[in-house]
N, C-alpha and C positions, 0 to 999 in steps of 0.2 A: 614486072621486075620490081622487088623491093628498093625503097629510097633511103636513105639514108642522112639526117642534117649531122654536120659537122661545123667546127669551127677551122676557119684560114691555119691558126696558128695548129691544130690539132693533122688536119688534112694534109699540112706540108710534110710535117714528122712522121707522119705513118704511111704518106701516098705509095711509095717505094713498095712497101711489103704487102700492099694491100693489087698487088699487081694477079695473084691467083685467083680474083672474084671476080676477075673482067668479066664482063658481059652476064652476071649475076646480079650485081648491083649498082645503080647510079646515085653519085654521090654530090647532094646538096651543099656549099659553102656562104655560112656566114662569116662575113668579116666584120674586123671589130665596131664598127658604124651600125651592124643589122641588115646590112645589106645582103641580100642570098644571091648566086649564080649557079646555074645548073650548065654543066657543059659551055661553059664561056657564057650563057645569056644572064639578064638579072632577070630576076623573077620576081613576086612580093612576095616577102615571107610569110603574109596569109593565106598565097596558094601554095607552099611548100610542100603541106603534107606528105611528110616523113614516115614510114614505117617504124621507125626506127630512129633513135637519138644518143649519141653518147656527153655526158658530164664532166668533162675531160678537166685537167687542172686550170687551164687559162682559164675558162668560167667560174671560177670559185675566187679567182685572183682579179680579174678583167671588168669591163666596162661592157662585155658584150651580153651578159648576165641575162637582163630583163628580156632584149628582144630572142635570145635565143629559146627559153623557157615560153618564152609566149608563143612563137612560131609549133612549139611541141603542145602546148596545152588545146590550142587548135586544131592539132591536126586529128582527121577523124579515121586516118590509118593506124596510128602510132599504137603499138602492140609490145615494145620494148625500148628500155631505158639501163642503160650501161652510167652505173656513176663510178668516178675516182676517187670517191670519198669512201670511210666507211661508215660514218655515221649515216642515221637518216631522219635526224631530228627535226630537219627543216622543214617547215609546212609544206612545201612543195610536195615532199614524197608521196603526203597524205591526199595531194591534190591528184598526182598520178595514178596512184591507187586507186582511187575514187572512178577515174575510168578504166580500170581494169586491165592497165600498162603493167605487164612485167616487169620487176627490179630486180638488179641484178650489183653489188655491191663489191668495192674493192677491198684485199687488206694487202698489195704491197707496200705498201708504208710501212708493216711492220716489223721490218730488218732495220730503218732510220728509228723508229720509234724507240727499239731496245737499246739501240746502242745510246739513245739522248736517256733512258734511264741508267745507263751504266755510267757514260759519263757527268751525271749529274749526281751520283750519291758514290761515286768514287772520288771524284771533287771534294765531295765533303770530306768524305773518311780521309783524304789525304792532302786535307788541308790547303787546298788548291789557291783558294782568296790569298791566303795568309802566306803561304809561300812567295805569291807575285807580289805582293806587299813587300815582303823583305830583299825579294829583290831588285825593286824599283826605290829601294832605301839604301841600296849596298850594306846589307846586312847581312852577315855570314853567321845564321841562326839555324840548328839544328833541333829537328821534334820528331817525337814518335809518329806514326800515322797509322788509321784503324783498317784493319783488313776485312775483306770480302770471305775470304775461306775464313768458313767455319760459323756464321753469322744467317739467322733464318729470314725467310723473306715468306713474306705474304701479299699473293697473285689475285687481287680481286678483280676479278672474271678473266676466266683461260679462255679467253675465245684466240684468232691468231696473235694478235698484239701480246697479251699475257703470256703465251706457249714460248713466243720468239722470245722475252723476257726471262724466261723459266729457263730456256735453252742456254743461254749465254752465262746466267750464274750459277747452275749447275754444275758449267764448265771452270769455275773458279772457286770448286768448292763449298758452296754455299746449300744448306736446308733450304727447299723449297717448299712451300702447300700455296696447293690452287683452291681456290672458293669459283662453283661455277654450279648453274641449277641443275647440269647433265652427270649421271655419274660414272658417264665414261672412261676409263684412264688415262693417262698422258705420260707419256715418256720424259717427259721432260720435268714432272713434279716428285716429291719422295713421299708423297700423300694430295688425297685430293677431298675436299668437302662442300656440302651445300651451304646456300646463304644462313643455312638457322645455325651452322656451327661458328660462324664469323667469333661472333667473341672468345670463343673460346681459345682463339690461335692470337688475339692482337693482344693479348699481354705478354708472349714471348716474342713475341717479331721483330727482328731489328729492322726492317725495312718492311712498310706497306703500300704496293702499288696498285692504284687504280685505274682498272682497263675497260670497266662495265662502261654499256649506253647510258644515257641518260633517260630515266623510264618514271614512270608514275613509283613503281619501286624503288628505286635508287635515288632520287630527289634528294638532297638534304641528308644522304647517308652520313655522311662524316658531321655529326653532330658533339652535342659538349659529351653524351653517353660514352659514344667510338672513341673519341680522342682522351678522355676519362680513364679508358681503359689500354691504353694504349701504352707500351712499355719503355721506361724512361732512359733517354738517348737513343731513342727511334727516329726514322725519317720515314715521313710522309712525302709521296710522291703520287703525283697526280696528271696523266695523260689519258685520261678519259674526256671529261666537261665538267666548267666548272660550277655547273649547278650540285654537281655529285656533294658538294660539300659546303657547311654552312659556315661561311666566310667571317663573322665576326667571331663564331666558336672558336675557327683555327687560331685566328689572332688573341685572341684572349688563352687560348691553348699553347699559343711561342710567347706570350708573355710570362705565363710563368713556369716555362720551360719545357715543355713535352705537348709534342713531341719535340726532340733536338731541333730541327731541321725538316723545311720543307720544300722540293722540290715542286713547283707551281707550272705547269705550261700552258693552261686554259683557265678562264676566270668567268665567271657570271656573266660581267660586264667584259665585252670585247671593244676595241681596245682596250688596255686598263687604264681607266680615271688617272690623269698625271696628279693628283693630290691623295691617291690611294698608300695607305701606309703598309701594302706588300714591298710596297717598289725600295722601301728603307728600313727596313725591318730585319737585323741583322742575323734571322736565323731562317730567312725564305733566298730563294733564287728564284726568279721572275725571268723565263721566258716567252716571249712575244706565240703562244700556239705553233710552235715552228718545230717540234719534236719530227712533224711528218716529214718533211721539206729536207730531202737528204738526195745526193745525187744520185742513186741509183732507182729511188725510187715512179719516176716519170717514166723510166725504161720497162720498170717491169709492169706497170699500167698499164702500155701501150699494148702489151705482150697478151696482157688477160684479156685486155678488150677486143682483139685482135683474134684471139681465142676465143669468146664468146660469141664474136659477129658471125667467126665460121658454122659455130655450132648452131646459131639461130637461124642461117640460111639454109641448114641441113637436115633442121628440126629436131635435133639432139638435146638432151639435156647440158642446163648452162650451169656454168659455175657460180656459187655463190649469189644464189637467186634466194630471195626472202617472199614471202607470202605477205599478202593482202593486210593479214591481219596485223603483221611485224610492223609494218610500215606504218597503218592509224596509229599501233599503240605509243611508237618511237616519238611521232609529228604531234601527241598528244600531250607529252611528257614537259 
């Protein structure tokens, strides 16, 4: 029978639906101490050995982190690995890989993601600060505000996050072009280009959002070059990582004015440095990597992993499974 470790806080949420695999799988719990129980007994987590493991969000956010990861790097079952994330830059993946564990990656986050780009450069265009300003001044001050329809945006990387992005301002009128290595089409762009056409589209864009991994490619993309050519009263937005972009360029780039405005939710340094000059800089918005962290998004996690575990005990093909190779190059980056 395949094993499965889980976390307390993961196992409670999904135990219910997970009622169709009885007597197919038995399911490992750690709680947030490290402690594992198989069927009500403790066990060590060095004899766990798990088939199988999911990276559910408590782990990303929790204190159970080390020993849960350690309980899977041991184990000499473990054949697959379900993450919440979609990134896979963290050395661990590359450690997984290494033994030959299938990965398998999430993008429900990308319906929270689009809409923190929507409301993050809709804020600007409509003067969001400046309004609450004047009405915490009892100020009865009237302004124009910039619209969305009719305003080109540029999608750097249409993977799901970029599409969900493309989708929603499509929907309010807006020129779209996707930048992506495949030159597949999308429904959702009104042209589609590879990375060597990049420049040619960032001096009309009024909006450029970044959705690429962070890769030996993309490193240092947004350089003084990119934002050089970057078109004036643009907004840079950035929910990728923030290695994508060379942090003192940008600031020296909103010091003398272009791009307008930057939308920031991932930075180099995580936390951000509280003496960092993003956090006062009157043409950035600074949030804390939180674009993902929207309420629906934990539901539909649950739903792909859930979905994934079926099709791994059935031996079907999984969703959003990346290869060997994906993974060194991401953990390398």
């Amino acid at each position: 029978m395949n094993r499965i470790l889980l976390t307390d806080t993961a196992f409670r949420r999904i135990q219910p639906r997970m009622s169709a695999l009885a007597g197919r799988l038995e399911c490992a719990v750690m709680d947030r101490d490290g402690i594992v129980r198989l069927d009500g007994r403790e066990i060590s987590p060095d004899d766990t050995n798990p088939d199988c493991g999911w990276l559910s969000h408590d782990i990303f956010v929790g204190s159970v982190a080390m020993h849960y990861v350690g309980a899977l790097l041991k184990s000499a079952a473990l054949t697959w690995i379900q993450s919440a994330g979609a990134g896979l830059d963290h050395p661990i993946f590359a450690r997984f890989a290494e033994k030959g564990v299938r990965l398998t990656t999430n993008h429900s986050q990308s319906v929270g993601m689009a809409e923190y780009v929507l409301w993050g450069v809709l804020n600007h265009f409509q003067n969001g600060n400046g309004r609450a300003a004047e009405q915490t001044a009892h100020r009865w001050t009237r302004g124009r505000s910039r619209e969305i329809s009719g305003t080109r945006w540029l999608i750097v990387g249409l993977g799901a996050i970029g599409e969900a992005v493309a989708r929603r301002v499509r929907g309010l009128d807006a020129h779209v072009t996707g930048i992506r290595r495949g030159t597949a089409p999308s429904l959702f762009v009104d042209s589609m280009e590879t990375p060597d056409r990049l420049f040619d589209h960032l001096g009309d864009s009024d909006v450029v959002v970044l959705c690429v991994p962070l890769t030996a490619q993309t490193v240092n993309m947004v350089d003084t070059q990119f934002l050089a050519a970057m078109k004036p009263g643009s907004v840079l937005v950035n929910v990728g990582r923030g290695g994508l972009i060379d942090e003192d360029a940008l600031l020296a780039a909103l010091d003398a004015g272009k791009p307008e405005h930057a939308l920031l939710d991932v930075f180099r340094t995580e936390p951000l440095p509280t003496d960092s000059r993003f956090w006062d800089h009157p043409r950035v918005t600074v949030t804390a990597h939180t674009s993902a962290l929207s309420s629906g998004g934990e539901a539909r996690a649950d739903s792909l992993f859930l979905d994934n575990l079926t099709r791994y005990l059935d031996g079907k093909t999984l969703v959003n499974e990346i290869s060997v190779a994906e993974a060194m190059a991401a953990s390398r980056s």
